[in-house]
C-alpha positions as CSV (number, residue, x, y, z in Angstrom):
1,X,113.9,52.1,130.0
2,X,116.8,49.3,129.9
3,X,119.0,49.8,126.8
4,X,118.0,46.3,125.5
5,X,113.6,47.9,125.5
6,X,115.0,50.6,123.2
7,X,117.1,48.5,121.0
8,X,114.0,46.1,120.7
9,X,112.1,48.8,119.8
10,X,114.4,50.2,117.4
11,X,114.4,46.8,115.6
12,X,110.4,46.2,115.7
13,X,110.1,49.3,113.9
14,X,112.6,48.6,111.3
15,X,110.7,45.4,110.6
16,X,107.1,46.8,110.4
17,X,108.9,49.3,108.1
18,X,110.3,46.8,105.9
19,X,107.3,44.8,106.1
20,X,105.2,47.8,105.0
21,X,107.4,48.8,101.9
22,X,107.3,45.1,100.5
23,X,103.7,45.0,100.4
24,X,103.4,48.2,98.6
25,X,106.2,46.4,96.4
26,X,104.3,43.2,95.7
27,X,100.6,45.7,95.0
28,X,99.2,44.2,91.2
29,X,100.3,45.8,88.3
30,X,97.5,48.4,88.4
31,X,97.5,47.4,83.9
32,X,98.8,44.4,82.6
33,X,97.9,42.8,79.4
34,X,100.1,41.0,76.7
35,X,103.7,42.9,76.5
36,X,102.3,45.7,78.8
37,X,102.7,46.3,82.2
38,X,102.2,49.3,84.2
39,X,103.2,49.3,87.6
40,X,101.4,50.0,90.4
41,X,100.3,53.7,91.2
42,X,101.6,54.6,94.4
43,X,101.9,58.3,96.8
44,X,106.0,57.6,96.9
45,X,106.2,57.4,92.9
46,X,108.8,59.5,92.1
47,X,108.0,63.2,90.7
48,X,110.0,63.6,87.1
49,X,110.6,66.6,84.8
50,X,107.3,67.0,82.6
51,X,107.5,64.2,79.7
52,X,104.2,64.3,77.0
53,X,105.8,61.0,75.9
54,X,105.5,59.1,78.9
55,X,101.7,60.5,79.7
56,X,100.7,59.6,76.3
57,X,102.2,56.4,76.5
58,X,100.6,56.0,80.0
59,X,97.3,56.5,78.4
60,X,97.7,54.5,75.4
61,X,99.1,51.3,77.4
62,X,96.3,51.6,79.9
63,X,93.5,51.7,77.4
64,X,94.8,49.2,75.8
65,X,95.7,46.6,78.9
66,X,92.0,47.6,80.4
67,X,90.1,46.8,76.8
68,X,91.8,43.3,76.0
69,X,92.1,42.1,79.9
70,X,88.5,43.3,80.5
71,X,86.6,43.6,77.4
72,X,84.1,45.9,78.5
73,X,84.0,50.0,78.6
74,X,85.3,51.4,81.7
75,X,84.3,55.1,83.0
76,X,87.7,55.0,84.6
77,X,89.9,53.8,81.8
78,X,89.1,53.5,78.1
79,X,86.2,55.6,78.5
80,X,87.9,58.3,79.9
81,X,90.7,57.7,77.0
82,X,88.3,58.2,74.2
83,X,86.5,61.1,75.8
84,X,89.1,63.5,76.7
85,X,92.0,62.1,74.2
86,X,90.4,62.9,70.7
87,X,90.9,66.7,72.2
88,X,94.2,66.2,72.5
89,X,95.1,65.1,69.0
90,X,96.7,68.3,67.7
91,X,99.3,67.4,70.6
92,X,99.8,63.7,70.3
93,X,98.5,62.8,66.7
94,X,95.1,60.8,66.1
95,X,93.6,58.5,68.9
96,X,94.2,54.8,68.9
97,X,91.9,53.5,66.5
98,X,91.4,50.1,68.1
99,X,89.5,51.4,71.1
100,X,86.9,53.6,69.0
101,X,86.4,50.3,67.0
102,X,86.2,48.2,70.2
103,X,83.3,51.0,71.1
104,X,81.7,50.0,67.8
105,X,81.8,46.7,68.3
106,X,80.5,47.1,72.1
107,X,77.7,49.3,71.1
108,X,76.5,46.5,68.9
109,X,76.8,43.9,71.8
110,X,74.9,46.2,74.4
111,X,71.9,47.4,71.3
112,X,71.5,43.4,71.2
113,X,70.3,43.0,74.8
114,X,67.3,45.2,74.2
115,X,66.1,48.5,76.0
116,X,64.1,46.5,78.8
117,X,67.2,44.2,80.1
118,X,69.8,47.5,79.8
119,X,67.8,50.0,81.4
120,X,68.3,48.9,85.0
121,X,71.4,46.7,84.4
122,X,74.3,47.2,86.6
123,X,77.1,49.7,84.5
124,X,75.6,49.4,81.4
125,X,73.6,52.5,81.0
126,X,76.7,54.1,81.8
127,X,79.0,52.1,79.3
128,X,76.4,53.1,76.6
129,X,76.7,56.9,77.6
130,X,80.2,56.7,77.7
131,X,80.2,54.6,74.2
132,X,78.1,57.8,73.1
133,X,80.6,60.6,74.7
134,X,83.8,58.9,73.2
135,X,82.6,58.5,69.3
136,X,81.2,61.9,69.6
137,X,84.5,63.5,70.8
138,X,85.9,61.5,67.8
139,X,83.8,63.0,65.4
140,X,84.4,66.1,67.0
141,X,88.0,65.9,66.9
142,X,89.2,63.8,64.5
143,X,86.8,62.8,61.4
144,X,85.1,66.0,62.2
145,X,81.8,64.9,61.1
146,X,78.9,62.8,62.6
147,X,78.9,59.4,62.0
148,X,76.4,56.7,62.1
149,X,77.6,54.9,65.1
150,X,77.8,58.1,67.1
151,X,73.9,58.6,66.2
152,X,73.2,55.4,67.2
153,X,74.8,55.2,70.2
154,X,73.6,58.7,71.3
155,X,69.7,57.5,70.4
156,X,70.5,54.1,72.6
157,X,71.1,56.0,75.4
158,X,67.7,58.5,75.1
159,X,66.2,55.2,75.2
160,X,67.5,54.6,78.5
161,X,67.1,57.4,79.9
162,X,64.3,57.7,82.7
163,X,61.4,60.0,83.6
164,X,64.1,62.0,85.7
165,X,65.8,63.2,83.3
166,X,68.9,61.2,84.1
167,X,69.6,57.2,83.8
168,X,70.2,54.0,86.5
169,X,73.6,54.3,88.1
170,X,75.2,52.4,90.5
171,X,76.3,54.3,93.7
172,X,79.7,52.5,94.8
173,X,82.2,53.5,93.2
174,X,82.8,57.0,93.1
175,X,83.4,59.4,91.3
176,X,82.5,58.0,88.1
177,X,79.6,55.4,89.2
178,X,78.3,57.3,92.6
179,X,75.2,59.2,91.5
180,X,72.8,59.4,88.3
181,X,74.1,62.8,88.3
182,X,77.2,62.2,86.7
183,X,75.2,59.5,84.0
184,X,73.7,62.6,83.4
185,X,76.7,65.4,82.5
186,X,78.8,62.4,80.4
187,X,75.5,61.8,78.3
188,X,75.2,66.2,78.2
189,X,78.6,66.3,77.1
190,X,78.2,63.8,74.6
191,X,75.3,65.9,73.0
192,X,77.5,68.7,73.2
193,X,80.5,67.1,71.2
194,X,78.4,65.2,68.5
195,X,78.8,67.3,65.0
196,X,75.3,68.8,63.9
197,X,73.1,65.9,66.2
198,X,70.7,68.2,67.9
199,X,70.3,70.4,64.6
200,X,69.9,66.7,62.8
201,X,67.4,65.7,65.3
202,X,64.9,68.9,65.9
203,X,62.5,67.7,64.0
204,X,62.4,64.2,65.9
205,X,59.7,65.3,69.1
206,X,60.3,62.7,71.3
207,X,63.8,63.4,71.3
208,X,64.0,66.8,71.6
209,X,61.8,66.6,74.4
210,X,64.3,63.9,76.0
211,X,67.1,66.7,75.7
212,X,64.9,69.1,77.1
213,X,64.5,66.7,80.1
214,X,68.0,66.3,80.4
215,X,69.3,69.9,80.6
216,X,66.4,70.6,83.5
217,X,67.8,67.9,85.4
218,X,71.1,69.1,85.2
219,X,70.4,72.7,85.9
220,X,67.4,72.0,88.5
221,X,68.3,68.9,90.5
222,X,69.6,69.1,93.9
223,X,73.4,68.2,93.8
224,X,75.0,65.3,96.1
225,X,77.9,67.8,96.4
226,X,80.3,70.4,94.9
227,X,82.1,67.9,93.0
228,X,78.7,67.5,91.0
229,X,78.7,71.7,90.7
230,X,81.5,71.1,89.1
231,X,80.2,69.1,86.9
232,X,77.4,71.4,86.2
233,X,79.5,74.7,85.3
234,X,81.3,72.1,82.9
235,X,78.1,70.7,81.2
236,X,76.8,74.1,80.9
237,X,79.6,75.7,79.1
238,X,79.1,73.0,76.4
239,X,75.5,72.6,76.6
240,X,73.0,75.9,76.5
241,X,70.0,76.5,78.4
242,X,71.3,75.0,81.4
243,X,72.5,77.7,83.6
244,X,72.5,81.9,83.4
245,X,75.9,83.6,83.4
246,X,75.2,84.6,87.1
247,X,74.9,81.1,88.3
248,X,78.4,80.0,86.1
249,X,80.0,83.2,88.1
250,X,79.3,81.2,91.1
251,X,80.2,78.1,90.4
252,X,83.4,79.0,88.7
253,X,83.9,81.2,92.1
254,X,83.0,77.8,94.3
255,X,86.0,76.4,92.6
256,X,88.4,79.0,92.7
257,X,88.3,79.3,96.7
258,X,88.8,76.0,96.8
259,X,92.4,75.9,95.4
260,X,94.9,74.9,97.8
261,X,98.2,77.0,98.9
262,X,100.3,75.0,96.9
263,X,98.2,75.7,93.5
264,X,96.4,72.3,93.5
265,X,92.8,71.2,94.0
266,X,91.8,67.8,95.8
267,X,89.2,65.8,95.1
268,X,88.2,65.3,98.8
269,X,87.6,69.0,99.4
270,X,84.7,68.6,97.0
271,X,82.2,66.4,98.8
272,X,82.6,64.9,102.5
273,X,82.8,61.0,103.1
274,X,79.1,60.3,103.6
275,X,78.0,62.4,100.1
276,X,79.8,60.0,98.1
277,X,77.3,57.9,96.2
278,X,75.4,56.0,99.2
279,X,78.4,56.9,101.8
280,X,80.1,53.3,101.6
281,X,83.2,54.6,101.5
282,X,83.1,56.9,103.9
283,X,85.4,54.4,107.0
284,X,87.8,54.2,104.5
285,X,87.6,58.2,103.4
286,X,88.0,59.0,106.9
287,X,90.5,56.4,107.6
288,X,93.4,57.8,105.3
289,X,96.5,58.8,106.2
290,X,96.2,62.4,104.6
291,X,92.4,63.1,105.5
292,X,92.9,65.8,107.8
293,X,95.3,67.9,105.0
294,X,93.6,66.4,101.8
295,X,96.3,66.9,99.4
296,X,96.6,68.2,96.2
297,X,95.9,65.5,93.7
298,X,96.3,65.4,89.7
299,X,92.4,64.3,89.0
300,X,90.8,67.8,90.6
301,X,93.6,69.9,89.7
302,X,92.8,69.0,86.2
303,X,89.6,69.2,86.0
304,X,89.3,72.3,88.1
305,X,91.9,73.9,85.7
306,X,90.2,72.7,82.5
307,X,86.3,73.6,84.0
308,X,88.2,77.2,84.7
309,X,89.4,77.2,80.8
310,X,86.3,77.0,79.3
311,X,85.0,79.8,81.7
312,X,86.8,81.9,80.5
313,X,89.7,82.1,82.8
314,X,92.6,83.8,81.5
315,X,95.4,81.1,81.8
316,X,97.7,83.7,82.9
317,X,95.6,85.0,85.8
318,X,97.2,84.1,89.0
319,X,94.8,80.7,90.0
320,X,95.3,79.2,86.8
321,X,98.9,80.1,86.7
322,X,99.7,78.4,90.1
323,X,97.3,75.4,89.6
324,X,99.7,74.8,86.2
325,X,102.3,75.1,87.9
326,X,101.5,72.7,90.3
327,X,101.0,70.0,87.2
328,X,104.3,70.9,85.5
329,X,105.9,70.1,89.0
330,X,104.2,67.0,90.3
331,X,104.2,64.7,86.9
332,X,105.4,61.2,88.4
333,X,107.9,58.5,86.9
334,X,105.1,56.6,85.1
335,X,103.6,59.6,83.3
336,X,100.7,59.7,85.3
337,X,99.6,62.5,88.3
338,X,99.2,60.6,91.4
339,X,95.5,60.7,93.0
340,X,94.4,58.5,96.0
341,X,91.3,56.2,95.4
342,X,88.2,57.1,96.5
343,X,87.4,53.5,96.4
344,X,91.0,51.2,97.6
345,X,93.9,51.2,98.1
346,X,95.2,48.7,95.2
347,X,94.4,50.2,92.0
348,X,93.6,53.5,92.2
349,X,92.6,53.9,88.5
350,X,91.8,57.6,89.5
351,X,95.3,58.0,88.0
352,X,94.3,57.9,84.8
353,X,91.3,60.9,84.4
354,X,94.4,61.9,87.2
355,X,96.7,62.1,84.0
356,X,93.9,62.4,81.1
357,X,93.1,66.0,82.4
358,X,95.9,67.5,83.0
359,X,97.2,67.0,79.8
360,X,94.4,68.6,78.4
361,X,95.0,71.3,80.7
362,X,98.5,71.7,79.6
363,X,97.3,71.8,76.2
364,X,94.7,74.8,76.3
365,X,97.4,76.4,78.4
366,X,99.7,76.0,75.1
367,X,102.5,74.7,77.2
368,X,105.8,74.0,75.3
369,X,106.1,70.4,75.0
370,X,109.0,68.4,74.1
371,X,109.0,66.8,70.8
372,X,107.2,63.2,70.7
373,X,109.2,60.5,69.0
């Protein structure tokens, strides 16, 4: 080849290079509203030394942006925030209080539209499950009594709720809206979490029998994929009568031999390209750079770790202890724990459950945390 080919190739690579980094450069803030702005999530982030503050604030700043940019409840963002951070008050303090009012307030907006027009409509079945999970985790954690919104939420959505057992779900964008399975273990969970509801409502027939219905589907259903096993083991260690101890023993098996070398879990070992939701994202699944090594990514580690907990996994026995470690070592500049999307390659809003559980993680673990200012 003359000198001159080489050089020209030297240089085209350079520029496609460059080219590529700028893009990933100019990619939306992945939350921006008012004074906040949170960059981009990206696979390059930097890795930092474990900081609570900057996770907390990552959570805070995206619940935030996502509620007064959006307005609506999100299974990826401010329903994930008031779901799993309530937990994690005795770490970081009390919960913002503007996004369980904005709950409130959207629970009054969505009990407006009627049972007919919400039933079948779009996210909404799910935003009213989620509305239902995160002011019962409130209650749980926080004001540690039921309150009336909580009740009424949780009897909207047995309204909902079909002759399955389960409720309307879209099937696009997984993992949150990909199957009526999942409508199905966020609306378990929130029965779970609400102080004294099923005790307050077994003399109410209809709903008890609605439970009932509920917990069969979960425990009898056939399952897209393991992702929605692990979903299963999780919603029966809050929730009895769901599965026996022998089935758990499996599931919480099915998990463990699915931890990487590295002490991490990836999402993408836990259903193949077609079994999520209706298999529209499957060209661009298989089209990743990673698909052939599926990496280790923060969403599945910590929910595999946290699923584990409540098992009844010793946190010092050797999975757990590696799976851990792999969160104290992979935190990234932002706060968050970096986790592809299963849906594009913009936003991947997967960062945020990404960071959401593995601070919860870290927390039943009873890791030493540096002092939040």
């Amino acid at each position: 080849m003359p000198r001159s080919s080489g050089i020209l190739i030297v240089l085209w690579f350079v520029v496609i290079t460059v080219s590529c980094v700028r893009g990933a450069d100019k990619l939306p803030n992945q939350y921006e509203a008012g004074d906040i702005k949170v960059a981009a999530a990206r696979v390059d982030e930097p890795v930092i030394d474990i900081s609570i503050k900057k996770a907390a604030e990552h959570l805070d700043h995206g619940t935030i942006a996502w509620t007064q940019q959006k307005k609506c409840v999100s299974c990826h963002t401010n329903g994930t925030y008031l779901f799993i951070r309530p937990s994690l008050t005795p770490t970081l303090g009390v919960p913002l209080a503007e996004t369980r009012n904005f709950f409130v307030d959207q629970l009054a907006v969505l009990s407006k539209m009627g049972v007919r027009k919400l039933r079948r409509s779009g996210t909404r079945p799910a935003q009213v499950i989620y509305i239902a999970a995160g002011l019962a985790e409130w209650d749980a954690h926080v004001t540690k009594e039921l309150s009336p919104a909580t009740d009424e939420a949780l009897r909207l959505a047995f309204e909902l709720q079909n002759k399955e057992g389960t409720w309307h779900s879209l099937t696009c964008w997984p993992p949150f809206e990909s199957s009526p399975y999942q409508e199905a273990h966020m609306a378990a969970m929130a029965v779970a979490a609400a102080p004294g509801w099923v005790d307050a409502v077994r003399e109410d027939d209809e709903l008890r029998v609605k439970i009932d219905l509920l917990k069969k589907y979960i425990g009898t259903t056939d399952l897209p994929h393991d992702y929605a096993r692990v979903l299963q083991l999780w919603t029966s260690l809050r929730l009895t009568g769901i599965l026996d101890p022998e089935q758990k023993q499996t599931l919480v098996k099915l998990i463990s031999e699915k931890q990487k070398p590295d002490g991490g879990w990836s999402i993408r070992q836990f259903a193949t390209p077609e079994q999520w939701g209706s298999g529209n994202r499957a060209g661009k699944l298989r089209d990743e750079p990673e698909f052939g090594t599926k990496p280790s990514d923060g969403h599945m580690t910590g929910l595999a770790i946290l699923v584990l907990q409540e098992a009844g996994v010793s946190n010092d026995e050797g999975s757990l202890r590696r799976g851990l470690n792999w969160l104290r070592k992979h935190q990234r500049k932002s706060g968050r724990w970096w986790t592809r999307s299963l849906n594009t390659s913009k936003s991947h809003f997967i960062t945020y459950s990404g960071t959401a559980y593995p601070l919860l993680a870290l927390q039943r673990a009873s890791i030493s945390w540096p002092t939040v200012d």
